[in-house]
N, CA, C and O atoms as CSV, one atom per row, in Angstrom:
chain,resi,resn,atom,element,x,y,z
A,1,UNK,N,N,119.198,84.076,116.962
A,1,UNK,CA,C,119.507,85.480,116.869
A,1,UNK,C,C,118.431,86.241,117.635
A,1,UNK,O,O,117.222,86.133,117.426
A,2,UNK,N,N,118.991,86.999,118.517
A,2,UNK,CA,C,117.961,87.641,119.275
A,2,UNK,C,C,117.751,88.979,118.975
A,2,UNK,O,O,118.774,89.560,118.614
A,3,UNK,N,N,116.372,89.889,119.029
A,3,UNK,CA,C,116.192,91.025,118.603
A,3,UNK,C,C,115.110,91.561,118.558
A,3,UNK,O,O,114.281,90.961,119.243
A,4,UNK,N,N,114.568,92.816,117.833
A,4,UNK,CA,C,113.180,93.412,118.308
A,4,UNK,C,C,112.840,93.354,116.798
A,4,UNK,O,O,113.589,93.705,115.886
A,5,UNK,N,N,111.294,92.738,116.655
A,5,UNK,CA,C,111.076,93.494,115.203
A,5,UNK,C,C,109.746,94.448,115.018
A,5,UNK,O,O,108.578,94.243,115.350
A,6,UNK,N,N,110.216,95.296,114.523
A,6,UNK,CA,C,108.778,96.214,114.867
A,6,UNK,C,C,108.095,96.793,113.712
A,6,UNK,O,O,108.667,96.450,112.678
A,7,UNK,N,N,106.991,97.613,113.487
A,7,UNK,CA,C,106.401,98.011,112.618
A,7,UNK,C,C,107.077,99.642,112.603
A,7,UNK,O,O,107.080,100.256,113.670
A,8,UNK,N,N,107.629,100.285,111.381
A,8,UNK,CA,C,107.930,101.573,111.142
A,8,UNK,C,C,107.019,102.600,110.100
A,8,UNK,O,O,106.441,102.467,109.022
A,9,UNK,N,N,107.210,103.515,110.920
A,9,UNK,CA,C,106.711,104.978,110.075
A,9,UNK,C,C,107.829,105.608,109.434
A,9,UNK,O,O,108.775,106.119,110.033
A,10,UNK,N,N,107.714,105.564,108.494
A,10,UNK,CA,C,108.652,106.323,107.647
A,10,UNK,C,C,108.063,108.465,107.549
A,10,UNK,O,O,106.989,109.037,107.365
A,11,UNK,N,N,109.618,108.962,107.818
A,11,UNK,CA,C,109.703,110.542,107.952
A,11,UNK,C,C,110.175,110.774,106.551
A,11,UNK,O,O,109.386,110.959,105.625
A,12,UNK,N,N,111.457,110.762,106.413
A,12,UNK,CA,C,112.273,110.530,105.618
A,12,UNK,C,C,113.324,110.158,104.658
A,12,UNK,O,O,114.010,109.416,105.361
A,13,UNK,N,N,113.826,110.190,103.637
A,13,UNK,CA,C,114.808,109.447,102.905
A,13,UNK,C,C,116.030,110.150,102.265
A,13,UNK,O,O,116.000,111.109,101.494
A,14,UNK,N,N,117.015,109.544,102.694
A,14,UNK,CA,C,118.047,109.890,102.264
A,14,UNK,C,C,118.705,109.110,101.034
A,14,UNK,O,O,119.340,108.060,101.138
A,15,UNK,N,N,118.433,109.828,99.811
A,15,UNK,CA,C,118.544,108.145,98.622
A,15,UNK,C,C,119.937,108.739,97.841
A,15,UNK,O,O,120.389,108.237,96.812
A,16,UNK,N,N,120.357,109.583,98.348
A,16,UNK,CA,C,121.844,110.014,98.166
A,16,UNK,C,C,123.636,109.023,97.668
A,16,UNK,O,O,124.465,109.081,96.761
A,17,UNK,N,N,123.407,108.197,98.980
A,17,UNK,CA,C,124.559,107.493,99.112
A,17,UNK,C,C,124.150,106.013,98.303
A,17,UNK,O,O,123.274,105.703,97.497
A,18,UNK,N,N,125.368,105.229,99.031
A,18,UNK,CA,C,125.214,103.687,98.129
A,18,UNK,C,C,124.545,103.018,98.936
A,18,UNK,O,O,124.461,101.811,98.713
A,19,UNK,N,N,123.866,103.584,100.117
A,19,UNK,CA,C,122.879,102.858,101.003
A,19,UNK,C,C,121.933,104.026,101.481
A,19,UNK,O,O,122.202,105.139,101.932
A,20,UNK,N,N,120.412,103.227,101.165
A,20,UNK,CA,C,119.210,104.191,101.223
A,20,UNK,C,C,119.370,104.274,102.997
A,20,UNK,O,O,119.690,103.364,103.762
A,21,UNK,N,N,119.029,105.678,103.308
A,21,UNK,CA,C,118.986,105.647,104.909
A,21,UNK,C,C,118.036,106.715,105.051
A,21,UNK,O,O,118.172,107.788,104.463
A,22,UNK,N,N,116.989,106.424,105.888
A,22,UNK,CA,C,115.533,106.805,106.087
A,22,UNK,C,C,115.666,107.392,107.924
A,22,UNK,O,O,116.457,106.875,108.713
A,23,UNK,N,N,115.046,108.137,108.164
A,23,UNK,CA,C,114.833,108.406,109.198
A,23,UNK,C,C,112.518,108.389,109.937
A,23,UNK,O,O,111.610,109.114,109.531
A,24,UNK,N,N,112.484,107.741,110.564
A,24,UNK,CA,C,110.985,107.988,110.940
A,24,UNK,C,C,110.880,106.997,112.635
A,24,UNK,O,O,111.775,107.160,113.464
A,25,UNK,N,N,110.211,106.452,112.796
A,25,UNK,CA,C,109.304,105.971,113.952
A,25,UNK,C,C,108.848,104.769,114.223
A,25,UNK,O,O,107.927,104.254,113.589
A,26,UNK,N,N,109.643,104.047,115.490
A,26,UNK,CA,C,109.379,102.258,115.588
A,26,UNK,C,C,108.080,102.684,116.695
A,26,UNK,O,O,107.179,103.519,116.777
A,27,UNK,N,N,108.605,101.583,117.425
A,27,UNK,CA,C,107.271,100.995,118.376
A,27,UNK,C,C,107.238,102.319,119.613
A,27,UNK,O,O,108.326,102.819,119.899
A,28,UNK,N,N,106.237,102.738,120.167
A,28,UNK,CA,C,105.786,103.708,121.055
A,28,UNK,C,C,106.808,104.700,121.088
A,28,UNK,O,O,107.627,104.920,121.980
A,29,UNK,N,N,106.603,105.425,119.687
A,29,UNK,CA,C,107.399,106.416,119.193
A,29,UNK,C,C,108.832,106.456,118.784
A,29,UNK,O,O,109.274,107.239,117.943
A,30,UNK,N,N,109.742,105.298,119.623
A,30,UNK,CA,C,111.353,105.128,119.033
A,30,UNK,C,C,111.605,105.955,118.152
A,30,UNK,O,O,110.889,105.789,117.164
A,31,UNK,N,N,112.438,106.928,118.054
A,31,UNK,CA,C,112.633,107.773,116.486
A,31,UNK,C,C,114.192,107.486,116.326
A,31,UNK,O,O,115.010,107.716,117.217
A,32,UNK,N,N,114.551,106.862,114.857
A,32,UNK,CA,C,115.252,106.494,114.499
A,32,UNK,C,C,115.827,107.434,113.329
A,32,UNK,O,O,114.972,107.732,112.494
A,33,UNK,N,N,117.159,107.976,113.099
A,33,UNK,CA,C,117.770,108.785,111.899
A,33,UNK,C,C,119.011,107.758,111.716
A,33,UNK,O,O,119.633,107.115,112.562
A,34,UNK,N,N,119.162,107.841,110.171
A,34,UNK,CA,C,119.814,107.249,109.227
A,34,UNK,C,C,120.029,105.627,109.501
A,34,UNK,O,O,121.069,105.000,109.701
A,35,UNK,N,N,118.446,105.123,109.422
A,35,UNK,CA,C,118.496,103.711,109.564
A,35,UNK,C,C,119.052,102.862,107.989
A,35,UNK,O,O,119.285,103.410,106.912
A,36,UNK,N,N,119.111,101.967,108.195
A,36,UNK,CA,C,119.468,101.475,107.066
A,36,UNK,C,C,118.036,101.031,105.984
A,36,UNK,O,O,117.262,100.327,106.633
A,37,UNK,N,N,117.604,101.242,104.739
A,37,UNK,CA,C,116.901,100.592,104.238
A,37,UNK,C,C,116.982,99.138,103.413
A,37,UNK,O,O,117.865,99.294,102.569
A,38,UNK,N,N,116.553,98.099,103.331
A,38,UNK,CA,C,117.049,97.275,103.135
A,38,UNK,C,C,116.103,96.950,101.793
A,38,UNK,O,O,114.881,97.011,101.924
A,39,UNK,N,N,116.751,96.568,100.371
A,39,UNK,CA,C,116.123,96.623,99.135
A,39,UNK,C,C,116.397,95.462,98.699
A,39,UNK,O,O,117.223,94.728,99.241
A,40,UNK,N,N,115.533,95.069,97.356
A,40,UNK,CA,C,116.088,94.055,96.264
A,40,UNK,C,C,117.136,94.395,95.131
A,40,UNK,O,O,117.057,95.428,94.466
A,41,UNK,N,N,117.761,93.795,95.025
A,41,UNK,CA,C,118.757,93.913,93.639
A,41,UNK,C,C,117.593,94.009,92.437
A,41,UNK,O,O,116.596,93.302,92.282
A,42,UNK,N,N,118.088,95.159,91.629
A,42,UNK,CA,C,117.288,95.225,90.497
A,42,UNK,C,C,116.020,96.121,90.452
A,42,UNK,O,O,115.606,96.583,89.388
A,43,UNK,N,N,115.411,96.353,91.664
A,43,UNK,CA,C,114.707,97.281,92.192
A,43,UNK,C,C,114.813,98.139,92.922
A,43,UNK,O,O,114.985,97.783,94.087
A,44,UNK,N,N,114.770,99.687,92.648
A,44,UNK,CA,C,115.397,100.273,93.376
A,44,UNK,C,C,114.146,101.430,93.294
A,44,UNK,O,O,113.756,101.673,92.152
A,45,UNK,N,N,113.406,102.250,94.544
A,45,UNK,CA,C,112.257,103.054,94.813
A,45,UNK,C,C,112.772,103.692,96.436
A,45,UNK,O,O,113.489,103.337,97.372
A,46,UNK,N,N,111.863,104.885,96.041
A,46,UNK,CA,C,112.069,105.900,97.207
A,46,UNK,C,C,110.838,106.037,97.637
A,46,UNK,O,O,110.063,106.686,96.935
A,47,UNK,N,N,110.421,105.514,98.767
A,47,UNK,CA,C,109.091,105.336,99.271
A,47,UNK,C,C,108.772,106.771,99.699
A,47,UNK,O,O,109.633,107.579,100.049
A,48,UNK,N,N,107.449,107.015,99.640
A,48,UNK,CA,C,106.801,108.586,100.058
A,48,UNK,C,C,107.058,108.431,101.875
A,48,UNK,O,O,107.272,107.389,102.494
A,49,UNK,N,N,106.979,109.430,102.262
A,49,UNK,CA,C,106.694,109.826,103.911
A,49,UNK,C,C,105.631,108.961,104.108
A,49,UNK,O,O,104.968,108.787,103.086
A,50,UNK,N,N,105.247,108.355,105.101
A,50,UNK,CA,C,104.301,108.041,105.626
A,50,UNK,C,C,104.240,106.601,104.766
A,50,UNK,O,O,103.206,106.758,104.116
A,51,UNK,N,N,104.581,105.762,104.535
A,51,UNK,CA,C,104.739,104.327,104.208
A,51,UNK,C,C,105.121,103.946,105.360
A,51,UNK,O,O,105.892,104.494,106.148
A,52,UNK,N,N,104.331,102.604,105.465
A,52,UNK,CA,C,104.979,101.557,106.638
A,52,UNK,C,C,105.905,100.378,106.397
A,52,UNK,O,O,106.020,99.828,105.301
A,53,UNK,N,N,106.591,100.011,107.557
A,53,UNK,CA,C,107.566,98.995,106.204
A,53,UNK,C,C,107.600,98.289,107.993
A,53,UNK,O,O,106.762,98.585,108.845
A,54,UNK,N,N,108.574,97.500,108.174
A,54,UNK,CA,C,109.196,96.587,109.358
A,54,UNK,C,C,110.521,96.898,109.489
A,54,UNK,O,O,111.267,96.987,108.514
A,55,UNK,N,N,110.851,97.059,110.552
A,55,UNK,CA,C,112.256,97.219,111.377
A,55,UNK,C,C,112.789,96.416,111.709
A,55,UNK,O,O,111.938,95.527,111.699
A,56,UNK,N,N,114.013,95.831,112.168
A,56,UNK,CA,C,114.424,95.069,113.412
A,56,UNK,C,C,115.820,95.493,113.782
A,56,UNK,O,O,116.815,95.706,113.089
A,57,UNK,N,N,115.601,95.554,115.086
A,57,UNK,CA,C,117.098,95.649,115.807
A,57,UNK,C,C,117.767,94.555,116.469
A,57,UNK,O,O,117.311,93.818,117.342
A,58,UNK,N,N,119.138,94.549,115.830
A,58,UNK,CA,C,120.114,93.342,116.244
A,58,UNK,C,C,119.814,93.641,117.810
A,58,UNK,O,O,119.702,94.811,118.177
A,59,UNK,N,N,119.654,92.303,118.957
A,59,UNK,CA,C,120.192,92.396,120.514
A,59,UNK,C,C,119.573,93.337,120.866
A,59,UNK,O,O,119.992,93.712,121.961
A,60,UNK,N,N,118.342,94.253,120.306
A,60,UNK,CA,C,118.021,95.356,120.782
A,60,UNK,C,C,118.855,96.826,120.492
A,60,UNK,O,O,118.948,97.834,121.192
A,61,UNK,N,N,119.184,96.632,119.708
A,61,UNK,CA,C,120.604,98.082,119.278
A,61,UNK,C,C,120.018,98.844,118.333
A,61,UNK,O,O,120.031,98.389,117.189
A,62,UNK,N,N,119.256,100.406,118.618
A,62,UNK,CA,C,118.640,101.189,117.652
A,62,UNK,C,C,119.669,101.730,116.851
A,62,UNK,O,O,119.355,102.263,115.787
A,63,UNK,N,N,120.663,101.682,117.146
A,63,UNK,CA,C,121.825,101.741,116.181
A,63,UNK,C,C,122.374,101.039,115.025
A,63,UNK,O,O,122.804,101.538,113.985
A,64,UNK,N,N,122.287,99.656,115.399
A,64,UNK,CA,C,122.241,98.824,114.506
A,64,UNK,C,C,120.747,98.350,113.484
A,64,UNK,O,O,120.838,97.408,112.697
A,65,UNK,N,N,119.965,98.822,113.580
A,65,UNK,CA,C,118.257,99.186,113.102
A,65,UNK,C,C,118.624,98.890,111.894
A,65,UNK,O,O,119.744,99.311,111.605
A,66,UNK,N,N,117.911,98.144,110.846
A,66,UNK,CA,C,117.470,98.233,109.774
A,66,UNK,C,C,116.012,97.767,109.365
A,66,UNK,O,O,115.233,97.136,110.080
A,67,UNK,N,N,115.782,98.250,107.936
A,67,UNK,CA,C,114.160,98.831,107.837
A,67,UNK,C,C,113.862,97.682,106.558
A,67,UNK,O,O,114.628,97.567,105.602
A,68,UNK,N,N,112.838,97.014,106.701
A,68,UNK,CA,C,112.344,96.312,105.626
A,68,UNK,C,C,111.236,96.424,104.441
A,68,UNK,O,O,110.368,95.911,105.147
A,69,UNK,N,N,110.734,96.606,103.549
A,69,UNK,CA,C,109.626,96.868,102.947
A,69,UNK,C,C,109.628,98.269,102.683
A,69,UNK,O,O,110.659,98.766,102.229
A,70,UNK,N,N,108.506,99.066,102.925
A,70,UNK,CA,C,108.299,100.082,103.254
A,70,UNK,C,C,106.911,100.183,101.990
A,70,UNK,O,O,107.177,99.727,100.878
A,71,UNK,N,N,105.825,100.638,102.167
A,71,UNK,CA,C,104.249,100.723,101.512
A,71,UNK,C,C,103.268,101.842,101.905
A,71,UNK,O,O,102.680,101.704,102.978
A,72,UNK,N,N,103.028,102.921,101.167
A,72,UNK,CA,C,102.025,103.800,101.774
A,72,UNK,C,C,100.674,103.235,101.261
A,72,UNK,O,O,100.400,102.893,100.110
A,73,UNK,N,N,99.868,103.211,102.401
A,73,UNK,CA,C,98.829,102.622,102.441
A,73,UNK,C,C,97.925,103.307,101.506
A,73,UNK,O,O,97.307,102.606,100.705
A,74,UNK,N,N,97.785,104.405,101.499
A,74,UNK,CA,C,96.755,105.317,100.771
A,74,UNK,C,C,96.955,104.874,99.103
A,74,UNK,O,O,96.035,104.782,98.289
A,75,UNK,N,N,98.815,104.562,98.763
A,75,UNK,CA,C,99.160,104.086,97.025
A,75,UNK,C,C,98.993,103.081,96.701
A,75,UNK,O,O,98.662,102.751,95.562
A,76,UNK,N,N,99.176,102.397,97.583
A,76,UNK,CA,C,99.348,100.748,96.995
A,76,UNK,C,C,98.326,100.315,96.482
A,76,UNK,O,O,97.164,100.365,96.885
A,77,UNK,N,N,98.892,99.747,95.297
A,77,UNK,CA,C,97.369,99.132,94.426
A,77,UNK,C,C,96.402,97.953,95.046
A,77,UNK,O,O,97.022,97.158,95.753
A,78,UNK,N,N,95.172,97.732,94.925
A,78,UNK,CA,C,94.761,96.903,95.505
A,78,UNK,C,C,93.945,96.000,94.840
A,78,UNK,O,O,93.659,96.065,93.645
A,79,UNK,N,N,93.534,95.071,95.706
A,79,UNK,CA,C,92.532,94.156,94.584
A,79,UNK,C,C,93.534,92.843,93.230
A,79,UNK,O,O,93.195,92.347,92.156
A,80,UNK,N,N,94.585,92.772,93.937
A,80,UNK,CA,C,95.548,92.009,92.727
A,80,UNK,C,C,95.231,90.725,92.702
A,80,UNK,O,O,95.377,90.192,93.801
A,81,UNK,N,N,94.841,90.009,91.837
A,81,UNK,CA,C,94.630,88.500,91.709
A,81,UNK,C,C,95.952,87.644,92.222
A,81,UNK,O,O,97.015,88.113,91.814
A,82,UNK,N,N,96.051,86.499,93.025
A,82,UNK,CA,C,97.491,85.973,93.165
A,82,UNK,C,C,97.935,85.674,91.738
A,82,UNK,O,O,97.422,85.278,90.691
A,83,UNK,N,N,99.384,86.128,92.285
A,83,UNK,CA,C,100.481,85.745,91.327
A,83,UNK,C,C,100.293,87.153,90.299
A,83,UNK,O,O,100.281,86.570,89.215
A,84,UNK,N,N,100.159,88.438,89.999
A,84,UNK,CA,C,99.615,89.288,89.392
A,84,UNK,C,C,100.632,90.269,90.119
A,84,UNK,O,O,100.773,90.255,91.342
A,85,UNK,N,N,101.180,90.936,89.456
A,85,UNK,CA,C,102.054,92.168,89.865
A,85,UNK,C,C,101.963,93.279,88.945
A,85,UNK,O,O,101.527,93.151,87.801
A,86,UNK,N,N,102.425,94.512,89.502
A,86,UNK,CA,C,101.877,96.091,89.375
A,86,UNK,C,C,103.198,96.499,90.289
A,86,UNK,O,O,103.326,96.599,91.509
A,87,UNK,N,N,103.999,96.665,89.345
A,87,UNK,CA,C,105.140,98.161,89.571
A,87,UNK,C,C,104.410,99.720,89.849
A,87,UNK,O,O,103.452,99.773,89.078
A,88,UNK,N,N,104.462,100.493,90.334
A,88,UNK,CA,C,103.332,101.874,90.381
A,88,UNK,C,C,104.437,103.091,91.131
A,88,UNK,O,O,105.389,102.653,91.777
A,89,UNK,N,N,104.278,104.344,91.025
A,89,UNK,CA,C,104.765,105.072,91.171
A,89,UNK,C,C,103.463,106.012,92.110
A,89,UNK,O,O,102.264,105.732,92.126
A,90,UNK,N,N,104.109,107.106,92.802
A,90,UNK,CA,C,103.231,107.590,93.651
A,90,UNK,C,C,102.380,108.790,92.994
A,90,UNK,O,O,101.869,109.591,93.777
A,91,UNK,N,N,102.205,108.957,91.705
A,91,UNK,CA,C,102.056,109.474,90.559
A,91,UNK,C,C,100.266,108.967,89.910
A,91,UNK,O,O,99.224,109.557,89.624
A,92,UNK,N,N,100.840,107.352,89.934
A,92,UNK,CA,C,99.902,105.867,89.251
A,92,UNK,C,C,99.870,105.981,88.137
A,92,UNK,O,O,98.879,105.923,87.409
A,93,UNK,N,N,101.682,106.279,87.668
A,93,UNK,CA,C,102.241,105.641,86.676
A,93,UNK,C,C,102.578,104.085,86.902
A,93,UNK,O,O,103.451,103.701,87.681
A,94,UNK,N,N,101.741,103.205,86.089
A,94,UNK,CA,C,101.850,101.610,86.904
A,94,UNK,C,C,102.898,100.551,85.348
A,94,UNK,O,O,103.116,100.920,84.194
A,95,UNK,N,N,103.133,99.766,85.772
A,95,UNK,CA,C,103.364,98.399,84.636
A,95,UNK,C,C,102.766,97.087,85.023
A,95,UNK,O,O,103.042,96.416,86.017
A,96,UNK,N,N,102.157,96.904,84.358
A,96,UNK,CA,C,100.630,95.673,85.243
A,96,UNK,C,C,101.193,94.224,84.703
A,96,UNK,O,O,101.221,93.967,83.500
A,97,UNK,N,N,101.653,93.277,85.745
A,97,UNK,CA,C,101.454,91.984,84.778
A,97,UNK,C,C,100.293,91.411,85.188
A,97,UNK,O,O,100.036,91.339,86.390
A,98,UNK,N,N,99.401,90.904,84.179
A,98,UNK,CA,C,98.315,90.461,84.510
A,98,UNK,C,C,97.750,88.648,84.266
A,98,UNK,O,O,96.653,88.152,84.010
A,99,UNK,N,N,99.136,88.069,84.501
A,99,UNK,CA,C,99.204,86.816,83.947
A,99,UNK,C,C,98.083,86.298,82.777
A,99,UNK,O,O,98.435,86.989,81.821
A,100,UNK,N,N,97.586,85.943,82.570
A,100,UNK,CA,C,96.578,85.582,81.117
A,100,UNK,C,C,96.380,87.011,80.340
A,100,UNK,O,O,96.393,87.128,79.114
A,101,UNK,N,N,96.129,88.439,81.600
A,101,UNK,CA,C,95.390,89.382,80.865
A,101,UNK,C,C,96.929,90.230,80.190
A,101,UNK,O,O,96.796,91.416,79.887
A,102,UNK,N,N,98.162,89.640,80.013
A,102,UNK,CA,C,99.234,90.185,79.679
A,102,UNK,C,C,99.799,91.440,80.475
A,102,UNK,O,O,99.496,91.544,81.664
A,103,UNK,N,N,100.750,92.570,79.766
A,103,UNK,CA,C,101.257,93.503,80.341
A,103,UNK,C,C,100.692,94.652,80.100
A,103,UNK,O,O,100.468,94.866,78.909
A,104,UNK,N,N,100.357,95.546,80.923
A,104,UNK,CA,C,99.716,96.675,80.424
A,104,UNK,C,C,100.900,97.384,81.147
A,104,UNK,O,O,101.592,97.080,82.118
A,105,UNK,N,N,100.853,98.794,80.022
A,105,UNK,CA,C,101.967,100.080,80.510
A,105,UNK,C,C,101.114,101.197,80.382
A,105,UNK,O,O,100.670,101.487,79.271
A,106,UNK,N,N,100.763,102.019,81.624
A,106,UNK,CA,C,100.201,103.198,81.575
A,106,UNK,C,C,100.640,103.883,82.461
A,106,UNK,O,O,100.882,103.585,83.630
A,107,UNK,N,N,100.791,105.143,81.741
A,107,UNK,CA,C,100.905,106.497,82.392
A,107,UNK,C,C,100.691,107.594,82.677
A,107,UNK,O,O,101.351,108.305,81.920
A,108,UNK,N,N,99.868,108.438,83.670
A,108,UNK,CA,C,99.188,109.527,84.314
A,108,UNK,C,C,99.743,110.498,83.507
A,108,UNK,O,O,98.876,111.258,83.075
A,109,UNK,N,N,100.759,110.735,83.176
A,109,UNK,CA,C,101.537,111.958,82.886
A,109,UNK,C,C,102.715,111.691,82.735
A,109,UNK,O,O,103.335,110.930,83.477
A,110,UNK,N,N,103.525,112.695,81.055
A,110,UNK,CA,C,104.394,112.289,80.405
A,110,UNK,C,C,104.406,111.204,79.508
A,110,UNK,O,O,103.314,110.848,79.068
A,111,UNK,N,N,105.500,110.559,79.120
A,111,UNK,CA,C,106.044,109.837,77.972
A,111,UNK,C,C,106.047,108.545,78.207
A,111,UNK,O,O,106.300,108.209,79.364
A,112,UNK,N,N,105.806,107.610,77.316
A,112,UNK,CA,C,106.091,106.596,77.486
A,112,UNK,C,C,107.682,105.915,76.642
A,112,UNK,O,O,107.566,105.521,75.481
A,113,UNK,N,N,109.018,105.844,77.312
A,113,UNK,CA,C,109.989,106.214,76.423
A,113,UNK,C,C,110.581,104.516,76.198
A,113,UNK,O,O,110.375,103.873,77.227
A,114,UNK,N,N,111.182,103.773,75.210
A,114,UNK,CA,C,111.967,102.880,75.123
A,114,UNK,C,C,113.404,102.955,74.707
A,114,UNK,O,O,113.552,103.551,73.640
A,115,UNK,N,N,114.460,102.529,75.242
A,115,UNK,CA,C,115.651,103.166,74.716
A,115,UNK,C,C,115.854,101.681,74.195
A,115,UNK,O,O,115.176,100.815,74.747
A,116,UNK,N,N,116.537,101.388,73.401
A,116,UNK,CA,C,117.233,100.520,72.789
A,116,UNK,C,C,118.704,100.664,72.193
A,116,UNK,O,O,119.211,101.775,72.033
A,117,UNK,N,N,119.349,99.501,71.879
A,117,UNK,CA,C,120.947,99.305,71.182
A,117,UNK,C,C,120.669,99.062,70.612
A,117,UNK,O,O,121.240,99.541,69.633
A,118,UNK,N,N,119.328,97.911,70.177
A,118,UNK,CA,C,119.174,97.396,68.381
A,118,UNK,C,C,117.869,98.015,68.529
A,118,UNK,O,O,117.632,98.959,69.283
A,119,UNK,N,N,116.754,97.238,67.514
A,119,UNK,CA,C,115.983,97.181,67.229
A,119,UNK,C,C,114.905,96.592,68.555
A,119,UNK,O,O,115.286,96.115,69.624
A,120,UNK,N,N,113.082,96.855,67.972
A,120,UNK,CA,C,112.247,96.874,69.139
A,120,UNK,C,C,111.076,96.099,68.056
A,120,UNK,O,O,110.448,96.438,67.053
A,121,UNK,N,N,111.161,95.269,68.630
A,121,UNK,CA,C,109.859,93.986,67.616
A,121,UNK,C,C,108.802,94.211,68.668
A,121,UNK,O,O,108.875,94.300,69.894
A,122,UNK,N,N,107.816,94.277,67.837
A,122,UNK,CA,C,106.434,94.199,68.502
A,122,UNK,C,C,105.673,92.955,67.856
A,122,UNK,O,O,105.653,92.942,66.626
A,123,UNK,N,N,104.937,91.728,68.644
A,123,UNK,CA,C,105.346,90.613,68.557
A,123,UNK,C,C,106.152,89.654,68.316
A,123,UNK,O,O,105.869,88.707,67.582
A,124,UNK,N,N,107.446,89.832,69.023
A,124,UNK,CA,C,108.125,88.758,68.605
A,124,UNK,C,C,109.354,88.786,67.493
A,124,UNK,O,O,109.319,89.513,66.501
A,125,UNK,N,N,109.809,88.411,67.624
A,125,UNK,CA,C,111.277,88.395,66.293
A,125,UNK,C,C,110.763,88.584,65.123
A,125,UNK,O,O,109.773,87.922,64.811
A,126,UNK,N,N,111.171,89.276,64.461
A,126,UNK,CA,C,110.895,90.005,63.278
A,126,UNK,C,C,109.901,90.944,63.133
A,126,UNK,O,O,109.977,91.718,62.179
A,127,UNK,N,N,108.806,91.032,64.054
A,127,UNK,CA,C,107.950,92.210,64.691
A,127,UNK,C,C,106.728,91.291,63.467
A,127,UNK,O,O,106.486,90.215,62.919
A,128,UNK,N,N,106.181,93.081,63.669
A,128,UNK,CA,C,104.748,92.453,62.689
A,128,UNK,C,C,104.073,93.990,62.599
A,128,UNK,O,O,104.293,95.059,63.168
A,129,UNK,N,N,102.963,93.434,61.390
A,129,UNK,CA,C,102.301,94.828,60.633
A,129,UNK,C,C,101.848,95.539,61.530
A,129,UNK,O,O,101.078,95.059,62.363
A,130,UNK,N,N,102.253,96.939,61.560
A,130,UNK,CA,C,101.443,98.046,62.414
A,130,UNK,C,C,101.143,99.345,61.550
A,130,UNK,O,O,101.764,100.057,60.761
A,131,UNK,N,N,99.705,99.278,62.179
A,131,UNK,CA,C,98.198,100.448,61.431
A,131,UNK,C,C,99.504,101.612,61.701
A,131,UNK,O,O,100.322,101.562,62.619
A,132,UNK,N,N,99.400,102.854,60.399
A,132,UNK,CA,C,99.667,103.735,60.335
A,132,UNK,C,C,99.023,104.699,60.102
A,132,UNK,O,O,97.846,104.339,60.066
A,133,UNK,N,N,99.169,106.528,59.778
A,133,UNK,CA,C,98.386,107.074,59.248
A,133,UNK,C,C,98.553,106.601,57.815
A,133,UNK,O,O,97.530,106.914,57.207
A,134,UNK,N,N,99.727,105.751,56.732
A,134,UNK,CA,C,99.460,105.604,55.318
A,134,UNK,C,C,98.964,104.645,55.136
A,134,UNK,O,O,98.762,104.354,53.957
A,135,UNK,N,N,98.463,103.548,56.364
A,135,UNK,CA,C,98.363,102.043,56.058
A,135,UNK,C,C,99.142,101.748,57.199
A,135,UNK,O,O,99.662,102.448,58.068
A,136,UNK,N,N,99.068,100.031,56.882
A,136,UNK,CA,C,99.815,99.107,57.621
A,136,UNK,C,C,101.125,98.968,56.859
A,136,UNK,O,O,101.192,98.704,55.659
A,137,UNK,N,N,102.572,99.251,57.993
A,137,UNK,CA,C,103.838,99.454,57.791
A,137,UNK,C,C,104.493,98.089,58.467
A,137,UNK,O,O,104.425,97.810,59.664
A,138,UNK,N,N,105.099,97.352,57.510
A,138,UNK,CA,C,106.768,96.955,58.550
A,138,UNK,C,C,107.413,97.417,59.492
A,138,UNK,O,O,107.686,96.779,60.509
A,139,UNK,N,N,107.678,98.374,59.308
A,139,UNK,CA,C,108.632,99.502,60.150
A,139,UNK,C,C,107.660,100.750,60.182
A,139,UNK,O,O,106.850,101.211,59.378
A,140,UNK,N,N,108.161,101.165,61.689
A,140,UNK,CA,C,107.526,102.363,61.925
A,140,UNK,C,C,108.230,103.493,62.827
A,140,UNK,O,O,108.146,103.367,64.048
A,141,UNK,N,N,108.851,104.484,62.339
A,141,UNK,CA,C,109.707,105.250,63.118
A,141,UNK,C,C,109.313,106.566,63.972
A,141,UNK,O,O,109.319,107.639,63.368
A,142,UNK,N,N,109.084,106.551,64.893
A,142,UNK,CA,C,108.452,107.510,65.676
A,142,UNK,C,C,109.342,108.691,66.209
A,142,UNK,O,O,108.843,109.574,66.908
């Protein structure tokens, strides 16, 4: 398969439709509108302006362009041990897995919300004692 692959500047995002389409900047300026962004199932993010991600064009066709990745350098967390992942928002509202050091959930600002259909165990099936203001409770309804 023949084609160009290049490094992109991201302008903008169009996160509207059933396909993300970004407009910004390949190799010695190329400016590209309503490229395709190309995502994971299950993850779905609207990268800030100015993230870099990878391009490639089928045969050379800026028409046919689609955009890979996309990372602003200034957000992205750094310093991650392998195998260690950090969901983060451009905010640094993060969800940390820290393999041995577990999951941490923190957030800059606002709520931390859980929705549920049943019930929410904290350790494990059948949950376990949690400090209250009356004591330690079974259940605890917030």
């Amino acid at each position: 398969m023949s084609g160009d692959i290049f490094r992109f500047l991201l302008d903008k995002v169009d996160d509207s439709g059933k396909l993300q389409k970004i407009d910004g900047k390949g190799y010695a300026g190329e400016e590209f509108a309503g490229a395709h962004r190309v995502g994971h199932f299950g993850y779905a993010y609207n990268p800030p302006k100015g993230s870099h991600g990878v391009g490639y064009s089928p045969r050379g066709m800026g028409d046919l362009a689609f955009m890979l990745g996309m990372e602003h350098p200034d957000l992205r967390p750094k310093d991650l041990a392998p195998g260690e992942c950090r969901l983060y928002d451009a905010e640094g509202n993060t969800i940390f897995m820290g393999l041995k050091n577990g999951i941490h959930i923190s957030n800059k600002q606002g709520h931390v919300v859980v929705t549920s259909a049943g019930n929410v165990y904290l350790n494990g099936k059948g949950g376990a004692r949690v400090m209250t203001e009356n004591g330690p409770s079974e259940k605890v309804y917030a």
